[in-house]
C-alpha positions as CSV (number, residue, x, y, z in Angstrom):
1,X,-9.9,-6.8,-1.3
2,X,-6.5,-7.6,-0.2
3,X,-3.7,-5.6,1.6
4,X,0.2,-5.0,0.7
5,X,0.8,-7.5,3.4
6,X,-1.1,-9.9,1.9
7,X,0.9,-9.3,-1.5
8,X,4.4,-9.5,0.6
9,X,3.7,-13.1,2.4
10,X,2.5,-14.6,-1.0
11,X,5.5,-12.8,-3.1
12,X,7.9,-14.8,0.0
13,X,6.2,-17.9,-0.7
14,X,6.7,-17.5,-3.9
15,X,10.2,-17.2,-3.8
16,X,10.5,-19.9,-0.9
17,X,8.4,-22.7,-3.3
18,X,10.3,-21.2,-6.3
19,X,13.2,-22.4,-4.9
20,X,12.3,-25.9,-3.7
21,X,10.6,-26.7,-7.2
22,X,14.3,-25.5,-8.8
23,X,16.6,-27.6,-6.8
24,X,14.3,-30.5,-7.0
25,X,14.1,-30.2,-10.8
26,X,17.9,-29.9,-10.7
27,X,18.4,-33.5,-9.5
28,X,17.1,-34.7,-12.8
29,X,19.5,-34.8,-15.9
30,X,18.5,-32.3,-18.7
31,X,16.9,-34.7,-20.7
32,X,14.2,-36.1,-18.1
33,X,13.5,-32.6,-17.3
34,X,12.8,-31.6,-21.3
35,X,11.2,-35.0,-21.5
36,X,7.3,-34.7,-23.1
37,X,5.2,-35.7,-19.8
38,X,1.7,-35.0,-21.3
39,X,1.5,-31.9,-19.5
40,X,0.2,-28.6,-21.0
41,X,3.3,-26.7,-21.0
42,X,4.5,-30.6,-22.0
43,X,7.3,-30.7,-19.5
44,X,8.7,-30.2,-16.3
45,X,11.3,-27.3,-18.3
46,X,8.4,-26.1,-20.5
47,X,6.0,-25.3,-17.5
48,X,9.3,-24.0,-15.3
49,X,9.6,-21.4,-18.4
50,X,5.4,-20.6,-19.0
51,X,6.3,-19.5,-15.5
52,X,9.0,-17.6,-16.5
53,X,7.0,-15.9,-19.2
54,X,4.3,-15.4,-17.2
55,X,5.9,-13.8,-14.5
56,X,8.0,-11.6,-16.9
57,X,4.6,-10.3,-19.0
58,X,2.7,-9.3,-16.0
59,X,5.7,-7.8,-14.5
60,X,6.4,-5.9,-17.4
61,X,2.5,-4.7,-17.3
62,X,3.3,-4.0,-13.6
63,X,6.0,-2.0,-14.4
64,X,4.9,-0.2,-17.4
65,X,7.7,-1.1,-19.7
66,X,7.2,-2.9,-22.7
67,X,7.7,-6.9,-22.8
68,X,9.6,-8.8,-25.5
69,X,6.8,-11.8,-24.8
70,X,5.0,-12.8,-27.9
71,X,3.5,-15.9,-27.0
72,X,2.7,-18.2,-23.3
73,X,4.4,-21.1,-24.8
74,X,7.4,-18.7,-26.3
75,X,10.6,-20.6,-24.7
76,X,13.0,-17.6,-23.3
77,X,15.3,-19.9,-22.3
78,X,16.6,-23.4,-22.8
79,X,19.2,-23.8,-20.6
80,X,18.1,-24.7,-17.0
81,X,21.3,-22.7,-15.2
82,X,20.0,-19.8,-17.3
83,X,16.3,-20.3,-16.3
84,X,17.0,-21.0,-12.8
85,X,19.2,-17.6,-12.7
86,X,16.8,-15.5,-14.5
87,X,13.9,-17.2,-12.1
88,X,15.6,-15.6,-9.2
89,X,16.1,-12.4,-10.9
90,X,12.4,-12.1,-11.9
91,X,11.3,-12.7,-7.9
92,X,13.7,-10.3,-7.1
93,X,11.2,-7.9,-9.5
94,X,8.9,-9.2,-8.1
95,X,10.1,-8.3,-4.5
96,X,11.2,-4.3,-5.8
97,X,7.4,-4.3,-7.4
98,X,5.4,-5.3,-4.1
99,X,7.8,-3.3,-2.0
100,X,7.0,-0.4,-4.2
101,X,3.1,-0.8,-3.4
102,X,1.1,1.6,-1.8
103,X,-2.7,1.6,-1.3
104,X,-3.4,4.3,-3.8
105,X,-1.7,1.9,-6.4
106,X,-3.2,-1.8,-5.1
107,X,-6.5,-0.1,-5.3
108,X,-6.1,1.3,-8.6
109,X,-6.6,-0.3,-11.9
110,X,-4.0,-1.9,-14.7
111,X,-4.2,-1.3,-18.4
112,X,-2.8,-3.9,-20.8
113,X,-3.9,-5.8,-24.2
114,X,-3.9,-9.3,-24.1
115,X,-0.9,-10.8,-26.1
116,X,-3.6,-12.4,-28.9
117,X,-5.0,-9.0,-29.3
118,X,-8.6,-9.5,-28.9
119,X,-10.7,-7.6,-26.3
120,X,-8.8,-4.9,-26.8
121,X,-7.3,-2.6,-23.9
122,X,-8.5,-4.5,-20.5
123,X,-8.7,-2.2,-17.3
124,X,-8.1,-4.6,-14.2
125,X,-8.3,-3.5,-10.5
126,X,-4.3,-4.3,-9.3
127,X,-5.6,-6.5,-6.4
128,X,-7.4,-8.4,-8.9
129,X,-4.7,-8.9,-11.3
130,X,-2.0,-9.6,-7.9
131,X,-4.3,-12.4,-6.7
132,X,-4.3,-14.3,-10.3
133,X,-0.5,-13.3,-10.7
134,X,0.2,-15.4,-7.6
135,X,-2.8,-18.4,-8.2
136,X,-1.3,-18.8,-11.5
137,X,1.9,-19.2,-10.1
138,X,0.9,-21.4,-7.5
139,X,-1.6,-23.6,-9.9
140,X,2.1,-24.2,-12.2
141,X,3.9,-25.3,-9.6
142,X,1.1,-27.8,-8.7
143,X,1.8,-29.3,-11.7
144,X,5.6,-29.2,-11.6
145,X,5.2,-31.2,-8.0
146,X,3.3,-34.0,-9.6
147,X,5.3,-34.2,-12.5
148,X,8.5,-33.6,-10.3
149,X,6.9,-37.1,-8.2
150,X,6.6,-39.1,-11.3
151,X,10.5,-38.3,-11.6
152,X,11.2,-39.6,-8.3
153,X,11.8,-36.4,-6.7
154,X,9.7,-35.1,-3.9
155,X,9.5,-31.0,-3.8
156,X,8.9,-31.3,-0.3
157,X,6.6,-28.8,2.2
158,X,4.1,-26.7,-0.3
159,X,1.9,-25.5,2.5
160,X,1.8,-22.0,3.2
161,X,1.6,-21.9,7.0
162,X,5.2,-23.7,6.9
163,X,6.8,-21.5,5.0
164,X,9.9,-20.6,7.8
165,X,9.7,-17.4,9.8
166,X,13.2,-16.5,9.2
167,X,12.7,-17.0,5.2
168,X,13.0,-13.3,4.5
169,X,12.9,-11.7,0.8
170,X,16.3,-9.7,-0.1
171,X,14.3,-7.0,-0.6
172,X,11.8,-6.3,2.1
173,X,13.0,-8.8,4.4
174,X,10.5,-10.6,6.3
């Protein structure tokens, strides 16, 4: 389905677009970036921080330790400094979790219940589950561009293929 090299180049773009979507966001005062846009997540801090607690429930499933998320729209943090600094600490998990990935593991299954209960215990294959991990991410940030434009701030290059060659992960490197 997909390879451990596959999961590495998408958690480096993640990291890479992660960063362009923060500093652009940091050009606009607090209240601009709180402002209510009509998005889903309503704003361009309220969908920075569904990404935030996202990322932090699936790596927590990844991970196997429990999660302190209790809902997609739960705000973890209203500060922007904080958010951005706990943004880089959650794709640096991200980064210990795909360097940790073996075959055996990306071809196994995950276990998890679903935050509104229902369904009960899902079993997903990994690869699965790493695939929407990284579309979700990337479908948020589509948002945050667009609303980021109507701000007057341009994100800049989102395409894949221009992500830098020397834009290396702390962790794995390139």
């Amino acid at each position: 389905m997909i390879s451990i090299d596959y999961c590495k180049q998408f958690a480096r773009y993640n990291r890479w677009q992660n960063q362009a979507v923060y500093a652009a966001a940091a050009k606009l005062p607090d209240g601009t970036r709180k402002r209510n846009m009509g998005a889903f997540f309503k704003s361009i801090h309220g969908t920075l921080n569904h990404l935030m607690v996202s990322d932090q429930l699936w790596l927590d499933r990844f991970e196997g330790v429990p999660t302190s998320i209790t809902a997609l729209d739960q705000e973890l943090y209203g500060d922007f400094d904080v958010l951005l600094r706990q943004r880089e600490h959650a794709d640096n998990r991200l980064d210990r979790f795909v360097a940790s990935l073996d075959n055996q593991r990306l071809e196994g299954t995950l276990k998890f219940r679903r935050l509104s209960g229902d369904k009960g215990e899902l079993t997903l294959p990994v690869a699965l589950v790493m695939m929407q991990f990284f579309n979700h991410q990337t479908h948020h940030r589509g948002q945050l561009t667009t609303l980021l434009m109507q701000c007057g701030v341009d994100v800049g290059m989102t395409d894949m293929p221009m992500l830098p060659a020397d834009f290396a992960s702390p962790v794995f490197g390139l």
